[in-house]
KELO-382137 format. One record per residue: residue number from 1; residue in three letters; x, y, z of N, C-alpha, C in turn. Coordinates in nm, 4 decimals. Example, Ala and Ser with C-alpha at 12.3 -4.5 7.8 and 13.67 -1.06 7.14 Angstrom:
<rs>
R seq type      n.x      n.y      n.z     ca.x     ca.y     ca.z      c.x      c.y      c.z
R   1  ALA   1.3190  -0.5690   0.7800   1.2300  -0.4500   0.7800   1.3200  -0.3300   0.7800
R   2  SER   1.2850  -0.2250   0.7080   1.3670  -0.1060   0.7140   1.2900   0.0030   0.7870
</rs>
This chain:
<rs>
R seq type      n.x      n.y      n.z     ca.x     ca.y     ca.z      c.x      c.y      c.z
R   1  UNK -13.5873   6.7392   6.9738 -13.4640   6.7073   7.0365 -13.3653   6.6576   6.9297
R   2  UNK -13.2664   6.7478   6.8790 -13.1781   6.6970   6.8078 -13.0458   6.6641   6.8235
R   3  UNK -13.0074   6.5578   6.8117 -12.8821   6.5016   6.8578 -12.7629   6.5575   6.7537
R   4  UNK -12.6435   6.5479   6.8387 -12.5678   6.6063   6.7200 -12.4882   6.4611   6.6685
R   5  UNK -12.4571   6.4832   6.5510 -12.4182   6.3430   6.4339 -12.2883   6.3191   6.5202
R   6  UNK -12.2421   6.1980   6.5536 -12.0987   6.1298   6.5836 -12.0080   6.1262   6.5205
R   7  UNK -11.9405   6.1397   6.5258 -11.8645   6.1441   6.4234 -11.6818   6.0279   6.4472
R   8  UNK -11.6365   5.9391   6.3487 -11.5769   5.8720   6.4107 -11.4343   5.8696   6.3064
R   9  UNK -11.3428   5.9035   6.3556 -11.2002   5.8917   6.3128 -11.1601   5.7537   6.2880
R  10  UNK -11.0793   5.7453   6.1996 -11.0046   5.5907   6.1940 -10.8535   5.6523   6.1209
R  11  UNK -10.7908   5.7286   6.1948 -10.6581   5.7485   6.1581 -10.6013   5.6474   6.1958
R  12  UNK -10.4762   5.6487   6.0748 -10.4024   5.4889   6.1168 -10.4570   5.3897   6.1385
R  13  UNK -10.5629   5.3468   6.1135 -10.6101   5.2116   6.1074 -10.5176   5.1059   6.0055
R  14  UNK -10.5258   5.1783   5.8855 -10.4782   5.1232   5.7415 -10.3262   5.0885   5.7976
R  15  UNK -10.2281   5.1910   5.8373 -10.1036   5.1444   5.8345 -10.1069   5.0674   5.9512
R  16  UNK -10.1571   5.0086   6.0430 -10.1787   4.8929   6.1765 -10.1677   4.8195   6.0988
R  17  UNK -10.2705   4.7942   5.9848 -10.3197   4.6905   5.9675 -10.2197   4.6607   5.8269
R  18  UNK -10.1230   4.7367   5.7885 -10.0532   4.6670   5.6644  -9.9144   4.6406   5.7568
R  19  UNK  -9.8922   4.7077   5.8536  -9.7663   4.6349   5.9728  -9.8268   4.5202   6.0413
R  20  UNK  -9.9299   4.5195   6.1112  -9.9891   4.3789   6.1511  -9.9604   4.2746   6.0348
R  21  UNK -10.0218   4.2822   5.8986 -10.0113   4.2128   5.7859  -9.8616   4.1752   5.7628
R  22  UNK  -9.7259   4.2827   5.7380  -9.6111   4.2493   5.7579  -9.5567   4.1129   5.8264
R  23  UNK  -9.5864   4.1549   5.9848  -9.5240   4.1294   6.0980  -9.6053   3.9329   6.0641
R  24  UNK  -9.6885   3.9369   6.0406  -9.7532   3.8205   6.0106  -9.6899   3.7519   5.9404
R  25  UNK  -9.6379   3.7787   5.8056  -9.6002   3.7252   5.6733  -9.4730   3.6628   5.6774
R  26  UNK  -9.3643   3.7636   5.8155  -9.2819   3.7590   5.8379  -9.2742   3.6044   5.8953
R  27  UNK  -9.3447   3.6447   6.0086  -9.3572   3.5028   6.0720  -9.4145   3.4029   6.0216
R  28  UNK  -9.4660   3.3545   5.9536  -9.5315   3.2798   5.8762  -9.3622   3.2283   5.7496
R  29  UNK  -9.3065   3.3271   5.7071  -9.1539   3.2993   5.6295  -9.1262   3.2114   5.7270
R  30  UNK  -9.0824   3.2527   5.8451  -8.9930   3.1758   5.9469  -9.0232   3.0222   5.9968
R  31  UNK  -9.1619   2.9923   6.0078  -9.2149   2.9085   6.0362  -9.1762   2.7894   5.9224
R  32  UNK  -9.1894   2.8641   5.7641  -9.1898   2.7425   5.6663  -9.0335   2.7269   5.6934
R  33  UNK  -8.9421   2.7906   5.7222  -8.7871   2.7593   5.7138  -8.8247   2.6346   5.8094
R  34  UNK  -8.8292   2.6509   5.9012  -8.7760   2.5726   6.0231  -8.8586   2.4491   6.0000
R  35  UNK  -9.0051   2.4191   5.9072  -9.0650   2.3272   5.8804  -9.0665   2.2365   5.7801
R  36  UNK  -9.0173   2.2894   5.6824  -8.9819   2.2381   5.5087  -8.8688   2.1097   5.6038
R  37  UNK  -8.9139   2.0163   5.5227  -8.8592   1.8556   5.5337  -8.7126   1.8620   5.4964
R  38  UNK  -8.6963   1.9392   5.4157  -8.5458   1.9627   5.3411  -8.4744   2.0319   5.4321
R  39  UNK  -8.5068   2.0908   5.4661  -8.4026   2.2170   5.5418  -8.4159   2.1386   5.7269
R  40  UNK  -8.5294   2.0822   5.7584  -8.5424   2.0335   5.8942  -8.4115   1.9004   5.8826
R  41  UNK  -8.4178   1.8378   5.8101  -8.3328   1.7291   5.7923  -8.1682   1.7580   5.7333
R  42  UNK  -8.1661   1.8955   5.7117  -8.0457   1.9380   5.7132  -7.9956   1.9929   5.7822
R  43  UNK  -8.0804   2.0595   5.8974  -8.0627   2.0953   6.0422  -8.0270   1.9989   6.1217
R  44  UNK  -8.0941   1.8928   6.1255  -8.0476   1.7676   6.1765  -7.9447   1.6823   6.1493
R  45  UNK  -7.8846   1.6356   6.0522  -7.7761   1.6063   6.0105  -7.6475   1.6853   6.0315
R  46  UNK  -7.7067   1.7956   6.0257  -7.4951   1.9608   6.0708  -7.5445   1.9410   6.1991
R  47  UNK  -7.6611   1.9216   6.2812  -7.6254   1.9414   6.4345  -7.6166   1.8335   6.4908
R  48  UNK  -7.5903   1.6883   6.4002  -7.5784   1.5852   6.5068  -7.4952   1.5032   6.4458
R  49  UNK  -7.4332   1.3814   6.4776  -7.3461   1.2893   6.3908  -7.4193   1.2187   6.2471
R  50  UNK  -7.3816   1.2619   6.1376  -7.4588   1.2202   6.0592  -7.4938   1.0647   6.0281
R  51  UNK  -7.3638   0.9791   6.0619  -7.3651   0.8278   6.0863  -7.4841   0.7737   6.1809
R  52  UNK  -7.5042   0.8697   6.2983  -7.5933   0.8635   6.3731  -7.7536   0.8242   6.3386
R  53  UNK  -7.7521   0.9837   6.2723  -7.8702   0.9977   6.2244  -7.9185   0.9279   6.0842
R  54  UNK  -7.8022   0.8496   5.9793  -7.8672   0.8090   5.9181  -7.8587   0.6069   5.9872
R  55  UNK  -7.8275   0.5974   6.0827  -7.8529   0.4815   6.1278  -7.9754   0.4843   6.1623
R  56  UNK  -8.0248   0.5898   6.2377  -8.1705   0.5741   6.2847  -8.2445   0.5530   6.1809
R  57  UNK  -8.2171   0.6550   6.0517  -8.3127   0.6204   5.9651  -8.3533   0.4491   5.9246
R  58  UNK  -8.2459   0.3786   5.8781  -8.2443   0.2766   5.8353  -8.2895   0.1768   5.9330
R  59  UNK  -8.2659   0.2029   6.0704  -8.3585   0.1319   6.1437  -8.5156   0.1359   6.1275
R  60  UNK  -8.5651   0.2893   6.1564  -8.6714   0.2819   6.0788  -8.7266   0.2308   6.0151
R  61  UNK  -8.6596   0.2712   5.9172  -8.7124   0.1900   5.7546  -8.7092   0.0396   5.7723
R  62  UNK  -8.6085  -0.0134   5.8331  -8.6194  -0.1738   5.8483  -8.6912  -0.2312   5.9118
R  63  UNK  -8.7467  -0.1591   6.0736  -8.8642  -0.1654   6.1462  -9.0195  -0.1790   6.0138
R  64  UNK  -9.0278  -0.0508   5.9742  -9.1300  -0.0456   5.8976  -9.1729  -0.1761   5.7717
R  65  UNK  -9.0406  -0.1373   5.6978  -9.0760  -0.2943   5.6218  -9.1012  -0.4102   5.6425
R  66  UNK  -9.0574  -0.4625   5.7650  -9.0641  -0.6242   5.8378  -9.2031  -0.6263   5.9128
R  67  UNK  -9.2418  -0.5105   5.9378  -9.3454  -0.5014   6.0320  -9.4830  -0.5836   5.9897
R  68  UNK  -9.4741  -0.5755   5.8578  -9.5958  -0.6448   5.8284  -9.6030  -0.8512   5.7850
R  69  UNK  -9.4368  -0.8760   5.7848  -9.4380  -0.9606   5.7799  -9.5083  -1.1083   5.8231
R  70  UNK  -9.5564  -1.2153   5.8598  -9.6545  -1.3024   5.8886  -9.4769  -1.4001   5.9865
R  71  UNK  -9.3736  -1.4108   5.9532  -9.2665  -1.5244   6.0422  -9.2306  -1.4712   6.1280
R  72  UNK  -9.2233  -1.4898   6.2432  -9.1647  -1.4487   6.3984  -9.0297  -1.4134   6.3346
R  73  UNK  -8.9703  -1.4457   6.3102  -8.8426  -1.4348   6.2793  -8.8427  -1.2726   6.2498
R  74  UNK  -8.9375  -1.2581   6.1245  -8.8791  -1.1144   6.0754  -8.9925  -0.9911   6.1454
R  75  UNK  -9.0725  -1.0537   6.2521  -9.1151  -0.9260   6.3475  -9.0492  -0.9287   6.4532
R  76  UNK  -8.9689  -1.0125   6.5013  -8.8594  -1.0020   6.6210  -8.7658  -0.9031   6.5489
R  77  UNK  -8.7069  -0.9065   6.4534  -8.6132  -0.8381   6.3998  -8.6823  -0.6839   6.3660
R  78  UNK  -8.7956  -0.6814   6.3204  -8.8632  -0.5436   6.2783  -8.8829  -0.5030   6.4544
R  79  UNK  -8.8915  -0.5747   6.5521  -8.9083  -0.4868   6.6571  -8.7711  -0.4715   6.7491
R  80  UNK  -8.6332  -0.5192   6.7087  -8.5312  -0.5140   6.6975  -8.4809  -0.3827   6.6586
R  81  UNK  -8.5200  -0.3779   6.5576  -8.4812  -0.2413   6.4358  -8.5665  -0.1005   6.4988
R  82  UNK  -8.6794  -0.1502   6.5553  -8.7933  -0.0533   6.6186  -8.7343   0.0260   6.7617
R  83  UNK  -8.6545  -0.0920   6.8276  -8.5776  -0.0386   6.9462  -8.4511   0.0395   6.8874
R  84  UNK  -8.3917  -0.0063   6.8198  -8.2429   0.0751   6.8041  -8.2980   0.2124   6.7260
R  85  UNK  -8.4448   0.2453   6.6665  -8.4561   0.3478   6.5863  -8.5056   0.4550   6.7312
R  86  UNK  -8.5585   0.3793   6.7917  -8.6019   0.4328   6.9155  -8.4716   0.5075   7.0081
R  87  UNK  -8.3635   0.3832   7.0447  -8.2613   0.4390   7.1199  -8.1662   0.5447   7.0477
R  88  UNK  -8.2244   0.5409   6.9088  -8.1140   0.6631   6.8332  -8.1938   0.7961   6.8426
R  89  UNK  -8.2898   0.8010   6.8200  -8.3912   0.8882   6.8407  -8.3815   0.9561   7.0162
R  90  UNK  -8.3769   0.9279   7.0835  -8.3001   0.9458   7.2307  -8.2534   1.0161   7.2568
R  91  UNK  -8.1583   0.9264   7.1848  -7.9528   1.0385   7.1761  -7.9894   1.1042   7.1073
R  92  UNK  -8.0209   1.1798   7.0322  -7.9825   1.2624   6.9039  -8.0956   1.3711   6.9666
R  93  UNK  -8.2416   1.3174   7.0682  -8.2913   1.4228   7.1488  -8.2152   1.4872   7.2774
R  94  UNK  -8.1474   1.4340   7.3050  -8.0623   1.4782   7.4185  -7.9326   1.5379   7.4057
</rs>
């Protein structure tokens, strides 16, 4: 009983797979634009008031530094700084 041999095509496999590869690379470009720290924070600054946005920062940052402090005084104020980085963060989502 002899079977006859199978036989199996793979036309176009190769060019799928160097347009799949493309279409990938592509997107993968797009992704680092919109993610790179530089360019996200320059997106943010042209689309919102920049006074805005660098107030939040500095709240931040002032939150963060006081935070570890040991005097009531300067963690009332670091959680002071924590709310206004918060309420800028808000606005600038909305």
């Amino acid at each position: 009983m002899a079977a006859r041999p199978i036989r199996i095509e793979l036309r176009g496999l190769a060019s799928e797979r160097d347009e799949a590869q493309r279409d990938l690379q592509d997107t993968l470009a797009v992704l680092e634009d919109k993610l790179l720290p530089q360019r996200a924070a320059r997106r943010i600054v042209t689309r919102n008031d920049p006074t805005l946005v660098l107030t939040g920062v500095a709240a931040a940052g002032l939150a963060i530094g006081l935070m570890r402090d040991e005097s009531r005084a300067a963690r009332r104020a670091a959680f002071i700084a924590a709310v206004a980085a918060g309420a800028v963060l808000f606005r600038l989502i909305r």
